[in-house]
Every structure is written in C-alpha cells, then in structure tokens.
N, C-alpha and C positions, 0 to 999 in steps of 0.2 A: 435945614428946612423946618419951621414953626409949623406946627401943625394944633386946632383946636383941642383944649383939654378934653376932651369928650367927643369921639369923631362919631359911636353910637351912642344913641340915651337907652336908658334901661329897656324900654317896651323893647327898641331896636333888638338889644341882645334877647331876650325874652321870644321874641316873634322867632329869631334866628337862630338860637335855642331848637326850638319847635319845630323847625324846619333840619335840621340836622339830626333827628333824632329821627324824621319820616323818613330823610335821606338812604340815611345809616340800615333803619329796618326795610326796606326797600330792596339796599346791598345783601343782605340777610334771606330777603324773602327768594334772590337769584341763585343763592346756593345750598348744595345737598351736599349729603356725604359722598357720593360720587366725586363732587369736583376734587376732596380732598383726598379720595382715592387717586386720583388722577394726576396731583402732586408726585405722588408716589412712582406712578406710571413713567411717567414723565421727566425724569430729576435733572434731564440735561437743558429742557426748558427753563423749569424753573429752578437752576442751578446760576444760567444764562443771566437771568430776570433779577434775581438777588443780586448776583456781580452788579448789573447793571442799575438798579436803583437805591442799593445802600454803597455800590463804590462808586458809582463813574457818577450821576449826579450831585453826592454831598461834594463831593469832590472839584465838577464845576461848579457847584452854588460858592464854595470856598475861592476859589480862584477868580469869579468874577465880582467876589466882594473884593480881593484884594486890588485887580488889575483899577477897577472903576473907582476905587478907594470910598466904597459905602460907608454913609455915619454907621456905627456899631449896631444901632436897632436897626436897620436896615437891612443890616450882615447878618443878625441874627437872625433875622425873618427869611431870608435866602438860603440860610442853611437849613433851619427846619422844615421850609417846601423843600428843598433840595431831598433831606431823606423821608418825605412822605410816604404813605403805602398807594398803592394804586386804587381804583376805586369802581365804580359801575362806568361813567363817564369813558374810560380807556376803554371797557368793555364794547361800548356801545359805538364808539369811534374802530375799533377793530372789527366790528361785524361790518361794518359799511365798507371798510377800507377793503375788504375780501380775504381777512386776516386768518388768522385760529382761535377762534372762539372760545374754544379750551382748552389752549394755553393761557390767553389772558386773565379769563377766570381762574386759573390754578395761578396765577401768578398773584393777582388781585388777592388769592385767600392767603396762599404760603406769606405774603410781604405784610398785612395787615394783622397777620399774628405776628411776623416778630418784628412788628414794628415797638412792641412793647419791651423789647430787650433791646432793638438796634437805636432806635432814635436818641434815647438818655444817652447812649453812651458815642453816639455819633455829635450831636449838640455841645455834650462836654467838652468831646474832644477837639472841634474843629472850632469853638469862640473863643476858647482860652484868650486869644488876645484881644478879641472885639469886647470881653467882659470886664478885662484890665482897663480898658479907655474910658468905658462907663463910670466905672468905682472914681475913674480919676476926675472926670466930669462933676459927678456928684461930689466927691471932697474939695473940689472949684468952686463948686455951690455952695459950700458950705456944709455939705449932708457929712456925717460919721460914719454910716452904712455902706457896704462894701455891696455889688452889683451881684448876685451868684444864678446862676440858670436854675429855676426853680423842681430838679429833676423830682421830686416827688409830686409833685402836680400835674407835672407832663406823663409821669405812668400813669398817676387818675385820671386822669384827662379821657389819655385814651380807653382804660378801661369802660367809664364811662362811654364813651362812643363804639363803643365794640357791644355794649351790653344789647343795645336796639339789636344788631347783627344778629347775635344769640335768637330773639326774638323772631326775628326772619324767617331765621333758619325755622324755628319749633311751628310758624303760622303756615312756609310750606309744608312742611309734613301734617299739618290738620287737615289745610285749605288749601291745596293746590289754586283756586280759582281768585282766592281770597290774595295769593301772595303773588299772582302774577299780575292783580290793580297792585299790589303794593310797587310791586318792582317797575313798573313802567309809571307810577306818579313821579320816583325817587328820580329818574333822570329827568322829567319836569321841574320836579322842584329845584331842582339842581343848577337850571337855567337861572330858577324865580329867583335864589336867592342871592344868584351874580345880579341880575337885574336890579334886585333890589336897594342890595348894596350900593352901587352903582348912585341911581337915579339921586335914592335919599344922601348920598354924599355928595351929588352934583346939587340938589335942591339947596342942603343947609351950606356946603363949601366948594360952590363951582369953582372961584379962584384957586381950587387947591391941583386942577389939572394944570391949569397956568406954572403956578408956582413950583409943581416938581421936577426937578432935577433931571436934567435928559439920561442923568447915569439912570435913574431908578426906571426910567423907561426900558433901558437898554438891558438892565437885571431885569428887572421883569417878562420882558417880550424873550431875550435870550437866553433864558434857564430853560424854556418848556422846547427854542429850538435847536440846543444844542444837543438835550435828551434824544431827540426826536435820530437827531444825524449821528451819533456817539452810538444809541441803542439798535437803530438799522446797522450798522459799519462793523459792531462786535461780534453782534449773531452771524453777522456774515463771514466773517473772517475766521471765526472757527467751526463753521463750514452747516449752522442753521438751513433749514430749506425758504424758501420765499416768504410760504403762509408764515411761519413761525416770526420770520425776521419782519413784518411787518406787524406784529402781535408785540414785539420786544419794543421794538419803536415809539408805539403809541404809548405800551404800557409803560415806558423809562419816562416818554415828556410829560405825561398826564398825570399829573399829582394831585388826591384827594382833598383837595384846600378845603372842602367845609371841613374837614377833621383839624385843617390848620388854623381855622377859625374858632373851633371849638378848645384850641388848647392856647393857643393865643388870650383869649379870652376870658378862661378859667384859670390860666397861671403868671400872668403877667399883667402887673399895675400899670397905670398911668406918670408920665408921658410915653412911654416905652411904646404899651399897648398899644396905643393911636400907632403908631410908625411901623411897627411890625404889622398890623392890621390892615394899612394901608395902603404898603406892598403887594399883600398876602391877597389884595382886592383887584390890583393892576395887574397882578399874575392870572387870578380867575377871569378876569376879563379877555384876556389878552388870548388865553390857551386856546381858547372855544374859537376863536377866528384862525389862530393857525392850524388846531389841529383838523379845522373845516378844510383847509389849505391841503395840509399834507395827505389828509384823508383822499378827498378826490385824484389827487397825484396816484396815489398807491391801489384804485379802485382800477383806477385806465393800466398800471403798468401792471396788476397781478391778474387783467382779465383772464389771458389764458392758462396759469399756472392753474386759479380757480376753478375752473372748467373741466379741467384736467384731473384734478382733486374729487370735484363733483362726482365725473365720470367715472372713477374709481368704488367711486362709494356704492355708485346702481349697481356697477358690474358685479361686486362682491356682492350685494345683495340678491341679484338676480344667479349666480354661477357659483357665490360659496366664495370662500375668505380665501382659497390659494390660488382663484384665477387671476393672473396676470394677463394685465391689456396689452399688446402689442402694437406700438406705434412705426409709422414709416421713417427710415432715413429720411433725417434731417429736418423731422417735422418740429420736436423737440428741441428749445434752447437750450446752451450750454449747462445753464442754473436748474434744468431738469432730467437730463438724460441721466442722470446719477440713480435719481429716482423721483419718477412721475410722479409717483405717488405721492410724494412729500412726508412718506411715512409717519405719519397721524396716529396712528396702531400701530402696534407692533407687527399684526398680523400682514397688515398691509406693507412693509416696506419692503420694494424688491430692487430692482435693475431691469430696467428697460431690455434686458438681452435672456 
C-alpha cells in the first residue's frame, strides 16, 4: 500500500504534539497517591491487568500480524498498540460500563510505569522478523542501512509523555479544582484528536480509506476486540468478580494511542512513519465505536451485580465495615453468591452465608 511521503505536515504534528501533552496531564491531574497505594492493595487485579496487556495483547497484535501477513510497518505498528499502557479513555469507558473504577485506575498507573521497561523489550522481541524484511526492502532499494527498532527513542518518547503525568499528579495536589477541568478536557481532547486526525487525512487523502487493505481493517478493528474477549474470559477463569472482570476487559482492549502517536512520531522516519501512523489512526478510530458497543452490553449485564455493590457500600456506611447483607435463596446469581460483595476492600469481602 503507497502511502503520501508526508501523511502529517509539521503544524499537524506541532497542533498534536499540544494536544498530547493536555492529554497526558489530564491522566496526571486523575491520579493521587492513593491510586498507587491501591496497586498495592490490590496485586491480584493488577497482577491480572499486567498478564493481560503486556502478554495476551502483544501476543495477539503478533499473531494477527502473522495470520493477515501485514507489510512489516504495519506489524510493527500492531505490536506497539499491542503493548501500550492503558489510559484515561479505558477509565472512563469502565465507569459507564458499571465496572471498578479503582481497578482500572491502578491498572492505568501500575501499566504506564512499566510501560518504560516492558515495551523496549516487548517491540524487540516480537519484530525481529518484521525488521529483517525492512533491512532487506531497503538493500532492494538500494539503501546500506540496516532497519533497527529505535529502542532509545521509544524510552524518550515515553519519558517525555509521562512528564505532563508528573505534572498532574503535583496540579491535583495544589488545585484540586484546577485538576479536575484538567481531567475532564483530557477525555475531550482525546476524541478531538481521533477526530482530527481522521478529517485532516480524509481532506488531504480520502483515497487512502479506499485504497487500504481489508487486512489493515481487520488488525485494526480486531486487536481492541480480541483484548476486549481474551481480558473478560482470563479474569474470569481465574475466578475475578464481575466488577473487576469488566474493568480487565476494557482496560486490555483500550490502548493509549495518543502515547502511540507520540512515539510513532518522535522515533520513527519516513516512509515507515506514515504506515505505522496510519494504522495507529484506524485503531483510534475504530476502538471508540466498539468500545461504545461493549460498553453498553456490559452496563445492561452488570446492572444487578452493580446495585448489589452499591448496596454494600451504604450498608457498611450506615452499620460499620463488618455488617454483612443477607440476601434471600436464590435471589443471587451463581457469579455472586461467592461473594456479593465483589470484595472491593478487604474489609468487605464475605460470603453470602
């Protein structure tokens, strides 16, 4: 697939730039040291949440580069969404769906720190051969220069985009008031700048929806819903409660693409760029419609577990941390009798008996 030598011009990156860095300190202004206490709290979630988006996604982004047989920038750009860290976006898709809120935040912090150790060495590991075809492309071409994954660019990269984060974090602790506009523009912006993308690449290269490959459709739309069925299906099987297992779900398909824009960007030349960019644009498109999809699905099937959650939360409020609700035979479904309470707290997990 020929793509324009240039798919952004500079202002482009410059504007999106700018918008990534509102993004970023947004995701910053949503978290306190609590969430990362709660890491802590919590290690089976976000134990869960690691398996599930530095193994079971790089892992399909790899295997549906090989099944689809993606050119190599293509394959590369699928693995690096593949192991992304999570971001506000999954947050905010989990609050609607009737999810854990506080899971996905601690999964969002735990994964975007080590997204600076895991990604270099996930990227490495999993192009080795798509970076062989390149090198051999370019010596076709004529070039002497061998294709290498630029991994010192990709830990700046991210450092860089972690920095706003930093920033966040220090504007809640000044400005509570200040840093909850910031966090609630960052999932606007977050829209604008798929929008954006979007438009200004249909304005300068409408023909280029035409011209793409139904594989690149098919990676792109099938990476965020395989996360989606792979991250429900694990939590559950090692025996996750509802809330949580809906919180895994959004947080494994939802991958932080303005960070994959931002390292896209900043580490990788042209023609590549354009191809890996361009991917990295039909995945952000794509995700925000399904994950609207799954979302709704999982708001109607968790109403009651929800409710049930809720209601725990009064009681203990109102009766103190060790009263336990007793519900009627058979009111409870099988996925809660274990424990209604979906044990959120520690203090809160009991047995219905």
């Amino acid at each position: 697939m020929e793509l324009p030598e240039q798919l952004l011009y500079t202002h482009d990156q410059a504007l999106l730039g700018l918008m990534i860095g509102l993004i970023m300190l947004g995701m910053g202004a949503s978290l306190t040291v609590n969430d990362f206490r709660a890491v802590a709290r919590n290690p089976k979630g976000v134990l869960t949440g690691f398996l599930s988006q530095f193994g079971l996604m790089p892992l399909i982004a790899l295997g549906m580069s090989i099944v689809l047989k993606l050119h190599p920038a293509f394959a590369i750009s699928l693995i690096l969404i593949g192991c992304l860290p999570g971001g506000t976006t999954s947050n905010m898709f989990t609050y609607f769906s009737r999810g854990s809120v506080a899971l996905s935040i601690s999964m969002t912090t735990a994964s975007t720190l080590l997204a600076l150790i895991m990604m270099p060495i996930i990227i490495n590991l999993y192009t080795v051969g798509f970076t062989a075809q390149l090198s051999a492309d370019l010596r076709i071409g004529g070039a002497e220069a061998e294709f290498v994954i630029p991994t010192g660019n990709i830990i700046s990269s991210l450092v860089l985009v972690l920095l706003p984060v930093v920033l966040g974090m220090i504007l809640r602790k000044k400005s509570p008031g200040w840093a909850k506009t910031a966090e609630d523009t960052a999932g606007f912006l977050a829209v604008v700048v798929i929008l954006y993308l979007i438009v200004t690449a249909f304005l300068r290269h409408g023909d280029l929806f035409i011209k793409t490959p139904k594989e690149i459709y098919i990676a792109s739309v099938g990476l965020g819903l395989a996360g989606f069925f792979f991250g429900y299906w694990f939590s559950r099987l090692i025996g996750m409660k509802p809330i949580f297992q809906r919180a895994i779900s959004l947080e494994t398909g939802i991958q932080n693409t303005p960070v994959a824009f931002a390292i896209i960007l900043l580490s990788f030349n042209e023609p590549v760029q354009s191809q890996m960019l361009w991917l990295a644009i039909l995945y952000a498109t794509f995700i925000v419609m399904t994950s609207s999809v799954i979302t709704l699905y999982f708001r109607r099937r968790g109403n009651l577990d929800w409710n049930i959650f809720k209601n725990t939360q009064i009681h203990n409020r109102l009766f103190g941390k060790d009263y336990i609700t007793h519900y009627p035979d058979g009111f409870l479904p099988k996925r809660l009798v274990s424990d209604p309470s979906q044990g959120t707290e520690p203090a809160q997990k009991r047995t219905n008996k």
